[in-house]
N, C-alpha and C positions, 0 to 999 in steps of 0.2 A: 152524602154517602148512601148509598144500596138499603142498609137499616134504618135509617129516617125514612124514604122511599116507602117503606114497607110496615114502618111501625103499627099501624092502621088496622093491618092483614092479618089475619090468623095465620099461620107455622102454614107451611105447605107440607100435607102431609105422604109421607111416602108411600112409594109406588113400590110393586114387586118386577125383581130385574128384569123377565123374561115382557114384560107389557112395558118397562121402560124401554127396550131395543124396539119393541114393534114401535112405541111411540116415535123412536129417534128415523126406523125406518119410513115411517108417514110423512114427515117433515120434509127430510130425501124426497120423496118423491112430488110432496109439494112447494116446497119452497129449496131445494136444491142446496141451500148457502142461507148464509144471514145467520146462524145461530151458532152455538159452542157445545162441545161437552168435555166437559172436566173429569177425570179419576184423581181423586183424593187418598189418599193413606195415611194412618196415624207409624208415629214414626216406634219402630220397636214393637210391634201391637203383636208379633207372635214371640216375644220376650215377658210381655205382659201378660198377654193368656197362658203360656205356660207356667210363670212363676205366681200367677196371683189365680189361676183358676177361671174359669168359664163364665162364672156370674159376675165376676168383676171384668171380665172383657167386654159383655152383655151390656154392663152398667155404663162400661166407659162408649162403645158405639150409641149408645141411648142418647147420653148427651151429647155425646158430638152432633148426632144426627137431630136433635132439636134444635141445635145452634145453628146448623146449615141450612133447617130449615126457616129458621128466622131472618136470613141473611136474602132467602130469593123471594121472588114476584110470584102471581097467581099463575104466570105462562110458564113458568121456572118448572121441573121437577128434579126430582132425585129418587135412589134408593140406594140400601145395603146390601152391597155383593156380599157373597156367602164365603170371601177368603178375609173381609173385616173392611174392605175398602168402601169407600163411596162414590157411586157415580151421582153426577149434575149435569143434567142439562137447561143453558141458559140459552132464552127462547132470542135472545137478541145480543149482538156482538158491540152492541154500545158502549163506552166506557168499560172492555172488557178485561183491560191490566187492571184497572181496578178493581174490578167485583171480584176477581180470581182471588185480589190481594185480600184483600176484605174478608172473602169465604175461610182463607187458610185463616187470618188474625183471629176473624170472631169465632170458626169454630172450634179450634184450638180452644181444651180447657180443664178445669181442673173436675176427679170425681171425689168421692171421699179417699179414695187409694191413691191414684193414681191421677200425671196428668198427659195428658191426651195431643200431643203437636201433630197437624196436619202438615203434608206437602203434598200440593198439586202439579198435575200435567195435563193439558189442555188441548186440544187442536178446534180451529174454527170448518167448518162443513162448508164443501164444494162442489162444484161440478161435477155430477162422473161419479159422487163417491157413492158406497151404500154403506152400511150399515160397520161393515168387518173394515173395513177399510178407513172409514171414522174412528170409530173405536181401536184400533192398533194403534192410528198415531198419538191417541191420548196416552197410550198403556205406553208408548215410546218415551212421550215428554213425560211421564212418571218413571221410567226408570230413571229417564236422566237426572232428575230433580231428587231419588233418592239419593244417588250418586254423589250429586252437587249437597244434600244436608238438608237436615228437617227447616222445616220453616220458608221452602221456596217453591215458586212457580214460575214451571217452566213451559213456555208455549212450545207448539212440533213446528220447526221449520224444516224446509228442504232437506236440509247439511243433516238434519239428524235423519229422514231417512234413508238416507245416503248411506248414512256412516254407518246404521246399524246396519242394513244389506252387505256390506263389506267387511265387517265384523264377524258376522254369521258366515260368511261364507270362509273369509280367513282362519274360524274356527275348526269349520268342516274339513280346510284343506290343511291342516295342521294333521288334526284326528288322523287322518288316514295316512300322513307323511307317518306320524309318530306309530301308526301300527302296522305300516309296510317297513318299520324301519328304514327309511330313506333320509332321515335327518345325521348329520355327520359330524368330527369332532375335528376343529382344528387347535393347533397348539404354540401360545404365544412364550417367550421364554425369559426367565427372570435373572439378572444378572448380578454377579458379584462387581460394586465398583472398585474395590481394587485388587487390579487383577482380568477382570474381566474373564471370570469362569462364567458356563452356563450353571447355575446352582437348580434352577426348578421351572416345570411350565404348568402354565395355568391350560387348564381343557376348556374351550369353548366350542359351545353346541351349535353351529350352522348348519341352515336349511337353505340345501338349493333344489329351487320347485320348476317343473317343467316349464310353465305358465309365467310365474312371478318372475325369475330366476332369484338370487340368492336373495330371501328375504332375509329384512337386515332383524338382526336381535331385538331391537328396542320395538319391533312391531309383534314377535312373533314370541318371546319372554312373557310379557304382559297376557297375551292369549292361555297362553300355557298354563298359566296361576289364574285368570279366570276362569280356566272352565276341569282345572284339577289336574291337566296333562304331566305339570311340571314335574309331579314325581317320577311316572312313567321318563320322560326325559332324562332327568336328573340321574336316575338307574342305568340307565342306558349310556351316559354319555362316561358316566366310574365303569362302567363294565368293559367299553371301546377303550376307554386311556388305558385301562391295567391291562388289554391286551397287543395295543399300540404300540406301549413298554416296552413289553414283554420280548415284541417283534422284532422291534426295530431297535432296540437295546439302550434306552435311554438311561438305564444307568441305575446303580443302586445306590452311591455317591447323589442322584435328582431326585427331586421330589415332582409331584404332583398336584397340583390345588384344582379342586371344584367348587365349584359357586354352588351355594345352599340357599333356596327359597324360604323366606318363613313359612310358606304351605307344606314342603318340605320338612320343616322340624317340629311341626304340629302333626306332623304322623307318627303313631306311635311306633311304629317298626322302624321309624329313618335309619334309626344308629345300628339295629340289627342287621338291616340291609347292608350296610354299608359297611360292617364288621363280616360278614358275610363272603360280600364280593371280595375283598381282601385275601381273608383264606383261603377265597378256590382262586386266586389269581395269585398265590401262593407270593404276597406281598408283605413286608410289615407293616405296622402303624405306621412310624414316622416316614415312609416314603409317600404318606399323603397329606394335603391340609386341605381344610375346609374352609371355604370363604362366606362369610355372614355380613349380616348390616347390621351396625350398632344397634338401632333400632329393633328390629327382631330381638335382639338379645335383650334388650331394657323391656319392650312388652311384653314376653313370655319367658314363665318362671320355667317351664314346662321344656321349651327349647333348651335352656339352661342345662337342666337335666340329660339333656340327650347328650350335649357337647362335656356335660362331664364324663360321660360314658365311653366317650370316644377318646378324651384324653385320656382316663386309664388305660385304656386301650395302645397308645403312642401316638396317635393320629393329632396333628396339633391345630389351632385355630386359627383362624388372620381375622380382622375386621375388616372390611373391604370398608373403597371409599370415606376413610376414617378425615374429619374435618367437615362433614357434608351434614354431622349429627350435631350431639349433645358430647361433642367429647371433653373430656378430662380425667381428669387424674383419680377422682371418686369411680368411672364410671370404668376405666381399663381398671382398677384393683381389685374390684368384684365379681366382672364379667370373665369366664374361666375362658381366656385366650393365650395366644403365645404370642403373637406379631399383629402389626397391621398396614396396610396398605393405604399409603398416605397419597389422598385427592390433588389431583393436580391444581384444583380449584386452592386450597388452603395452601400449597407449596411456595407458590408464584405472587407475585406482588403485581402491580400495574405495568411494569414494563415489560412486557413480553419474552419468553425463553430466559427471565435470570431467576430461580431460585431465590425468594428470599433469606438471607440469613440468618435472620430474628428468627421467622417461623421454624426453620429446622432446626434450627438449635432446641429452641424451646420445645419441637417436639420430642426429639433424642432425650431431652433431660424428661419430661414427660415419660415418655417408654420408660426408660431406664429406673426409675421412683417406682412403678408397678412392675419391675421385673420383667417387663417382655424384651423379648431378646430377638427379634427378627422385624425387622424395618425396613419398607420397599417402597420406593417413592414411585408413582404410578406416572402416566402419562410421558413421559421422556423423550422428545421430538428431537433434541439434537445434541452437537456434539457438547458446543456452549453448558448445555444444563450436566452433561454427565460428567466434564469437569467441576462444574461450581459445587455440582452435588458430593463430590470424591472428595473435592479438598474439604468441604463442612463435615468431613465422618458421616456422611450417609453409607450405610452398607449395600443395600442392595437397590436394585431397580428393575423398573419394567415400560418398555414404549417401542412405539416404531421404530424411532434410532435404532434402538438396540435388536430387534427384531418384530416385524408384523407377522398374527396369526398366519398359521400355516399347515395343510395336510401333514399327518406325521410322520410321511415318505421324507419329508422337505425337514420338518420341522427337527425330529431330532438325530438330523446329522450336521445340523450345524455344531451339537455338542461335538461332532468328531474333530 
């Protein structure tokens, strides 16, 4: 191991950041390749500095950074960037999963307060590169690696600078879809099984980009909630349906449901807003519901809060994708909802298109034990499942069979 290697050697001591870059620049230019540099982060480390104070942040980079420094060679260096992090540079790429692994293990550690877990990202030096261009792909394999969880190291291959460049730019081209307002709403419809009335449509936000053409959701959702849009969104997409409504006359007899981010209900205005648009789209409560993930609701007490507020209000709740969590019977009697919207994952058993009827029974009785009173089995591709489901007393539904999202020129004149 690297520490036996070294036992020998006095701690390498550290360098100041701006002469460790000229160093990694020298290297560049003389030896091109052959060597590594690492950016380190202790995980939480501006959780720690704020909650425990500056001399104990102090204390814990101190030990980290004699740990690490006992971990390298005399050609080795390092120092402390001034946001907490540690750069290394290791003068040779020998046994380089190892040393990385080694760095994170050993210097990973306890102070009197507090303990200190390292996660590293790495890129090896190449041709062609200099200095900004080294150092980005390390800061790259360190995001990723936070991402991924303390305690890992992650080298930069291709595929990550790939993916960040494509990310950054999908972010960019969101940004200005969502402030030209050019993102749009289409509307999928939820159906009574007997009977077959339209009772409600969920609003879904699609983006169709000149470039991309309609980027799908699961690329462009996830964007949204990382970089804060969703709200903006999510504003946008209740202010278009209640005026949609409004237009095309989908009924006061319909309701409406929008999908809520937990980024969403960690704003403190969400339910203002959203009591708000209602008034001036001169709506009531219960013509809307909000759709949540279990999850959101069991993490944040706070969220909680706001959906209570909305229920006094009339506005009722669904669990989306219910089956996909922790659910049960404790966690629907506590969580202030009205209905939920059951997974087609939990619905269905192994043989394709039949509904189990264990599972729905047992959900209905489920519901029904917590008093929610509005049950929608999701995903419904054919004719097969919207009888099996009818005859088990499922009450409502929602799928392609029954109708695919749709402009709301289209969409609510099928209730005609």
């Amino acid at each position: 191991m690297t520490a036996d290697l070294t036992a020998c050697a006095p701690p390498v001591a550290p360098t100041p950041p701006a002469t460790l870059r000229a160093h990694i620049t020298t290297l560049l230019g003389k030896r091109r390749a052959g060597f590594a540099v690492a950016r380190c982060a202790v995980f939480d480390y501006r959780d720690i500095s704020g909650s425990l104070g500056s001399v104990a942040a102090t204390e814990l980079l101190d030990h980290i950074g004699g740990r690490i420094a006992r971990c390298l060679g005399t050609q080795d260096a390092w120092a402390v960037l001034p946001d907490g992090d540690f750069l290394v540079v290791l003068a040779t790429t020998d046994r380089l999963d190892e040393r990385l692994a080694e760095l994170v293990h050993a210097g990973s550690g306890w102070t009197s307060d507090v303990y200190g877990q390292l996660t590293a990202g790495a890129a090896t030096a190449r041709a062609g590169d200099d200095a900004d261009a080294l150092l980005s792909r390390a800061d790259l394999a360190l995001a990723r690696g936070i991402r991924r969880g303390p305690a890992t190291v992650t080298m930069c291959a291709p595929d990550l600078v790939a993916d960040a460049r494509a990310r950054v730019a999908l972010d960019a081209d969101l940004r200005r879809a969502v402030e030209a307002g050019r993102l749009t709403v289409h509307y999928q419809p939820v159906v009574a099984l007997d009977g077959g009335a339209i009772v409600g449509y969920e609003a879904l936000a699609r983006w169709p980009d000149q470039q991309r053409g309609w980027v799908p959701p699961d690329q462009f959702i996830p964007a949204a909630e990382r970089t804060g849009l969703i709200c903006d969104i999510g504003e946008q997409v209740l202010r278009q349906a209640l005026a949609d409504r409004r237009r095309y006359g989908g009924g006061r007899h319909t309701w409406l449901s929008v999908n809520v981010s937990p980024v969403q209900l960690d704003n403190d205005g969400f339910a203002t807003m959203l009591l708000g648009e209602l008034d001036r789209a001169g709506a009531e409560g219960d013509e809307v519901r909000v759709e949540v993930t279990e999850s959101s609701l069991l993490a944040s007490a706070h969220a909680r809060a706001q959906l209570v507020e909305l229920r006094k209000n009339g506005v009722r709740v669904l669990v989306d994708d219910f089956g996909t969590g922790f659910s049960g019977l404790a966690s629907l009697r506590r969580l202030p909802i009205d209905g939920i919207k059951i997974s087609r994952e939990l619905l269905h058993d192994e043989q394709p298109g039949l509904p189990d009827p264990t599972v729905v029974r047992a959900v209905r009785l489920l519901a029904a034990g917590a008093g929610v009173t509005e049950i929608i089995a999701e995903g419904v591709e054919s004719a097969i499942e919207v009888r099996t489901l009818a005859a088990l007393g499922m009450p409502y539904a929602q799928g392609f069979h029954l109708g695919r999202p749709a402009p709301a020129s289209r969409a609510f004149r099928w209730h005609d």
